[in-house]
C-alpha positions in Angstrom: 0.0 0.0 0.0 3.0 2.5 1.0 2.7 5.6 1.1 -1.2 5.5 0.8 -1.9 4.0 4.6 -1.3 7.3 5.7 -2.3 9.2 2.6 -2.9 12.1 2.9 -0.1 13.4 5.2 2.8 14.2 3.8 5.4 13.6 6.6 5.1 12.2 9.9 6.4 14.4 12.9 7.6 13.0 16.0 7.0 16.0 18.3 8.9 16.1 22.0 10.0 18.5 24.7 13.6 18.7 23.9 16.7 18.5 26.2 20.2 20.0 26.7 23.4 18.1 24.6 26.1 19.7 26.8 26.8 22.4 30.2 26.8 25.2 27.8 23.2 24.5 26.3 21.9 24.0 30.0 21.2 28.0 30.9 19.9 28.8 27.7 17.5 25.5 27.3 15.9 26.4 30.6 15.4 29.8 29.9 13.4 29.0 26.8 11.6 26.5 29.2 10.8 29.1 31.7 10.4 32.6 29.0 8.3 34.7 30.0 7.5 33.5 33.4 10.1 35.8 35.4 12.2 32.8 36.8 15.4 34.5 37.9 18.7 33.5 36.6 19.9 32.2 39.7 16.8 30.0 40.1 17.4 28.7 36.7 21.6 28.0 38.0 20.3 25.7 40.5 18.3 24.2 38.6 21.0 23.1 36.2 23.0 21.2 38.6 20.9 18.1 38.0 21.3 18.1 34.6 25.5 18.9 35.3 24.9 15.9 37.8 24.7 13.7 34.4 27.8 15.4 32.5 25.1 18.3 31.5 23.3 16.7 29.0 19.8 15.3 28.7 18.8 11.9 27.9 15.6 12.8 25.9 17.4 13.5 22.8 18.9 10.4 22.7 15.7 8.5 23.3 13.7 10.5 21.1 16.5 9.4 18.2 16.0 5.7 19.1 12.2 6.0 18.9 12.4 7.8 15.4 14.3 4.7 14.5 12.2 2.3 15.9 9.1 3.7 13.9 11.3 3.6 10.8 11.7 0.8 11.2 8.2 0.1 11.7 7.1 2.0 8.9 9.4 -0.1 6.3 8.2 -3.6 7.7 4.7 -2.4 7.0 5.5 -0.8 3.5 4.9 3.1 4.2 7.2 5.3 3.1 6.0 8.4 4.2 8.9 10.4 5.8 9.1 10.9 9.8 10.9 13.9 11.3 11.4 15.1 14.6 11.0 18.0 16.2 11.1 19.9 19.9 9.6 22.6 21.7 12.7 23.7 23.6 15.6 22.7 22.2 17.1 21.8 18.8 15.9 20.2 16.1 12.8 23.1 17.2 9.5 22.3 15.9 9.2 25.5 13.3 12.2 24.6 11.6 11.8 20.9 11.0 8.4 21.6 9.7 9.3 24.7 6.8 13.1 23.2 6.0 11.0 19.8 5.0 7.9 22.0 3.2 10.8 24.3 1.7 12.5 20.6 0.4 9.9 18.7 -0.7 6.4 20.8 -0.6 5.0 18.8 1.7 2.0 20.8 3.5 0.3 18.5 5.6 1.8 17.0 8.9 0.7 14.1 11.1 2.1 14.7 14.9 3.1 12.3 17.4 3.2 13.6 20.8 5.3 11.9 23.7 3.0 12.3 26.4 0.1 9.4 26.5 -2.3 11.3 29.2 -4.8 14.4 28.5 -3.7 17.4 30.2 -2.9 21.3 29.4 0.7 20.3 29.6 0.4 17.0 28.2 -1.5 17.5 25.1 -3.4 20.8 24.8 0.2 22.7 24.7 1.6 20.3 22.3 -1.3 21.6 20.4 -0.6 25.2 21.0 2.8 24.4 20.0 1.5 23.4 16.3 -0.3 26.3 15.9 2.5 28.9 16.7 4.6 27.1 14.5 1.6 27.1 11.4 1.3 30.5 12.2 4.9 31.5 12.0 5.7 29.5 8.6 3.0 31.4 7.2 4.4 34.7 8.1 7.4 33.4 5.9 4.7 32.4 2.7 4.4 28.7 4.1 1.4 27.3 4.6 1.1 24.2 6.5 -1.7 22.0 8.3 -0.3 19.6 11.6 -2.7 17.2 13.0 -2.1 14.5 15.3 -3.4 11.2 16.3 -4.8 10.5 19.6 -3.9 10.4 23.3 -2.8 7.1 24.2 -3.0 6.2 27.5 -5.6 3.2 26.7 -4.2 2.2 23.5 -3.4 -1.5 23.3 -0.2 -0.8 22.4 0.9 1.3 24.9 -1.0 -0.9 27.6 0.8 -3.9 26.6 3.9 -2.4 26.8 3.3 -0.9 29.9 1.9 -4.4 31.2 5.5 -5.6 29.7 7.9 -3.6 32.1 5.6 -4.1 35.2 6.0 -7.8 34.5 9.7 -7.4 34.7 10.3 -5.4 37.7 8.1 -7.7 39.7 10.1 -10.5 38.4 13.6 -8.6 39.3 11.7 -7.2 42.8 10.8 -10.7 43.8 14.3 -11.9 43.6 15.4 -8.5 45.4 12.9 -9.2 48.2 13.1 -12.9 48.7 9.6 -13.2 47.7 6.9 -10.7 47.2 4.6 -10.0 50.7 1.5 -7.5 50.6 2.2 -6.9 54.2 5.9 -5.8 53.3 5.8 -4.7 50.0 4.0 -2.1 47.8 3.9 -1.1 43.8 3.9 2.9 43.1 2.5 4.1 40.0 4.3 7.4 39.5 3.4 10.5 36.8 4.0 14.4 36.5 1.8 15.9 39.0 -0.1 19.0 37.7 -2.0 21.6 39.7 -5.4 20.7 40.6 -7.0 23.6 38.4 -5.2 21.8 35.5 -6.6 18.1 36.3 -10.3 19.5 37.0 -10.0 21.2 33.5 -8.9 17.8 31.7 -12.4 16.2 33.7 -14.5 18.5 31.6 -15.0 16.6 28.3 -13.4 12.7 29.4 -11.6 11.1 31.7 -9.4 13.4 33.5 -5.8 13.1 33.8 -5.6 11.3 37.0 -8.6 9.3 36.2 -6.7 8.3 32.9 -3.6 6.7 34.5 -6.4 4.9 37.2 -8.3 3.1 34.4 -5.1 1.7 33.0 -3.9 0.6 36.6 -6.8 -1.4 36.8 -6.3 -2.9 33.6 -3.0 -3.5 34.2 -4.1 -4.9 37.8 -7.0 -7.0 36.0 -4.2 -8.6 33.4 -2.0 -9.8 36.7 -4.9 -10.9 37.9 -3.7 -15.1 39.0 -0.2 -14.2 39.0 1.3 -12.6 42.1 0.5 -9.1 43.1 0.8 -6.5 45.2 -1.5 -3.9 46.5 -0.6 -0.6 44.0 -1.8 2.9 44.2 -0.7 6.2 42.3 1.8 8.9 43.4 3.4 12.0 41.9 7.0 14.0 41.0 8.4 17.2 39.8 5.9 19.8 41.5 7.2 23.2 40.4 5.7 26.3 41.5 5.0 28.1 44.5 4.2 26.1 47.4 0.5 27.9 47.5 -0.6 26.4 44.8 -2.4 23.0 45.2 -1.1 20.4 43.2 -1.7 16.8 42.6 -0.9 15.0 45.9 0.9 12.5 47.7 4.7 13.3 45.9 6.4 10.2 45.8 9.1 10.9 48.8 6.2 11.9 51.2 4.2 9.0 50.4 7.5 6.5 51.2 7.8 7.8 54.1 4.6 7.3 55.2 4.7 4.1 54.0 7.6 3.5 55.9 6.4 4.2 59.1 3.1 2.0 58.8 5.6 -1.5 57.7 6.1 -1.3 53.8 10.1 -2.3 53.6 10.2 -2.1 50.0 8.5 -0.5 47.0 8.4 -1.1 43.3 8.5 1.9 41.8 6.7 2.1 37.8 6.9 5.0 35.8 3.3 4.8 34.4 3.6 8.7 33.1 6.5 8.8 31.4 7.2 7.0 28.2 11.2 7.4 28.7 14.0 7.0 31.2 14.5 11.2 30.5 15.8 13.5 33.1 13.1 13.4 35.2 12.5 10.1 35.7 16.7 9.8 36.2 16.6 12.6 38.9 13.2 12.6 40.5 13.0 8.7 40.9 16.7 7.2 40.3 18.3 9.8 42.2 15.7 12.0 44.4 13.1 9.0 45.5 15.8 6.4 45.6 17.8 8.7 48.0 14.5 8.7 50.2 14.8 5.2 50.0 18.0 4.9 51.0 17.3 7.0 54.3 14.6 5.2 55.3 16.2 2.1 54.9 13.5 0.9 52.5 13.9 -1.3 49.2 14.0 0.6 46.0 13.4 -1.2 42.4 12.5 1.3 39.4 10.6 -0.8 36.5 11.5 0.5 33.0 9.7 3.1 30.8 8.1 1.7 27.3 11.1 3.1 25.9 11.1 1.6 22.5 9.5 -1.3 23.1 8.1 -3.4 20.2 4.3 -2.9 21.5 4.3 0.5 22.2 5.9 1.6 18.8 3.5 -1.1 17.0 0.7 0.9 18.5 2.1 4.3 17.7 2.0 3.7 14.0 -1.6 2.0 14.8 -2.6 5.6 15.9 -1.2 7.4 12.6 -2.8 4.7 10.4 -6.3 5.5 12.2 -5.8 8.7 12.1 -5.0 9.0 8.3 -7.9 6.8 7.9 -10.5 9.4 9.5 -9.4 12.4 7.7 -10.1 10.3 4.4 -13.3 9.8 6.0 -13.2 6.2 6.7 -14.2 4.5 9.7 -10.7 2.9 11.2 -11.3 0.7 14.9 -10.6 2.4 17.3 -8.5 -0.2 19.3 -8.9 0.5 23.0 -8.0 -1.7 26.7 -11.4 -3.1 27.8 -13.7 -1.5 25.9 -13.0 2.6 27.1 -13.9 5.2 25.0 -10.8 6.1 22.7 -9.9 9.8 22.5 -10.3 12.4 19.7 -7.0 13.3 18.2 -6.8 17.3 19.3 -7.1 18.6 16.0 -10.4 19.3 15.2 -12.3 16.3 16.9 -11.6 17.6 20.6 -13.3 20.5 21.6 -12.0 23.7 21.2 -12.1 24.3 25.0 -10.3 20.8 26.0 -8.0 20.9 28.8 -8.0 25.0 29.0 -5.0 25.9 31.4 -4.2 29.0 33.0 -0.8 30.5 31.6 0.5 31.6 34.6 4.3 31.2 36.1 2.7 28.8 39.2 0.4 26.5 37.1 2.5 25.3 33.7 4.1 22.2 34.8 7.7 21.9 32.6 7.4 18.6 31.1 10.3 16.2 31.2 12.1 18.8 33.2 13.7 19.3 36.5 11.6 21.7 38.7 12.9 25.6 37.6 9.6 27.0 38.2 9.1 27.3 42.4 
């Protein structure tokens, strides 16, 4: 079929947050994080000692390389040849520029996106879609004109499910063997995502499932597929708060909640990065380094499962979602493949409502995905 399945986009764009290659993009990244919010230089310093902690660069760059080819790869074992770029909002290759260099190239004019963020959210999906349209708007300032859709949120896509159901698999097999046996009196799974201000998740209830609600409907799947094999009891924590402490925010952080845990008998916790899609700085500071620090003090067990990563299923599922989505804009009538029958999402261009997941622009309630916390 080539280049028809996902006729008819012209290119495919993998769209991410970006990340810092070396110490001397660090200050600059994070000011075009944090522009036009007043963080103070010396905030931003601070700051960028975690990311000097890894030799100042970010993994996210890296990763976001390895997906691209992973869904090349994909791509070519399922005969499309439709090209897939990649592009950021915060760092190089930026978003604008991959878009008009490949329209300048090779006229193409309409883009399908692929966001890294699986859950519904101002920061997880609406911005992404903000992003698109200041970068329309600015290639048609230079006589470009270009149209950027994007396929669905993913949270309860098969693919993504699977793989998720894949890495909690594993770290409970390499958790038993740490613990000597898994005990529900003893031992306790943590689902951990991005918090977000509470203003932000009661805005993604209005239309769906809210953000929280999102990651608890595929921890009961996820719960429901272990279901015979041995468990333990799970629940859903947070990281990387930013902002000022007045500000309510999605609660308990992952340190607090180990601690109380702690002190009412859990001796070890499996720690599963349900939010995050990659082992990027946040999930290498705020868990491997921050929460496994708490661990350490408390005298607690500490295993971190893996993120999806590239994993076969979850890139499977991604080109699933562009091949659906091509499909509807030609009018046909993909299925929409979902875990256990939930309602799948519209893609954000068009099909959500123009009011989805409003967020206030304000210094104290923009969470800085897959970044360190240079906003409190």
């Amino acid at each position: 079929m080539g280049n028809m399945s996902v006729a008819p986009f012209d290119a495919i764009l993998l769209m991410s947050f970006g990340g810092p290659e070396k110490p001397a993009d660090v200050l600059p990244f994070l000011q075009n994080v944090t522009r036009g919010r007043g963080i103070p230089v010396e905030r931003l310093e601070e700051v960028g000692e975690h990311y000097y902690m890894f030799g100042g660069k970010s993994p996210i760059n890296e990763q976001n390389q390895a997906l691209v080819r992973a869904l090349r790869d994909e791509f070519a074992a399922r005969g499309i040849d439709t090209p897939l770029l990649w592009g950021n909002r915060n760092w190089q290759p930026y978003l604008a520029e991959v878009v008009g260099n490949h329209a300048r190239m090779h006229g193409s004019r309409r883009f399908l996106a692929i966001d890294t963020s699986a859950y519904s959210s101002y920061s997880s999906c609406r911005q992404y879609r903000e992003d698109f349209a200041g970068a329309v708007a600015a290639l048609e300032e230079q006589g470009i004109e270009v149209v950027i859709d994007k396929v669905r949120q993913y949270y309860n896509h098969p693919g993504f499910a699977q793989a998720q159901l894949d890495c909690l698999r594993r770290g409970l097999g390499e958790f038993k063997q740490l613990v000597g046996g898994l005990d529900r009196s003893r031992h306790k799974i943590l689902f951990v995502t991005h918090s977000i201000p509470t203003s932000m998740q009661k805005s993604s209830e209005k239309f769906t499932v809210g953000y929280q609600g999102q990651h608890e409907e595929l921890m009961k799947w996820l719960s429901a597929e272990l279901d015979g094999e041995e468990q333990l009891d799970a629940e859903l924590v947070f990281c990387s708060r930013s902002g000022s402490a007045h500000t309510p925010w999605l609660e308990p952080d992952i340190n607090d909640r180990m601690r109380e845990l702690s002190d009412s008998g859990t001796e070890a916790v499996l720690v599963v990065p349900i939010g995050f899609v990659s082992d990027h700085m946040e999930v290498k500071f705020d868990l491997d380094t921050e929460a496994a620090q708490t661990a350490r003090e408390l005298g607690m067990g500490f295993l971190r499962a893996d993120s999806v990563g590239i994993s076969p299923s979850f890139v499977s599922g991604l080109v699933d979602l562009v091949v659906e989505r091509a499909a509807q804009v030609r009018a046909e009538e993909p299925e929409q493949r979902t875990i256990s029958g939930s309602k799948a999402l519209g893609p954000g261009s068009g099909a959500c409502s123009l009011n989805c997941c409003e967020g206030a622009r304000s210094k104290n309630t923009v969470p800085n995905w897959n970044v360190d916390k240079p906003a409190s």
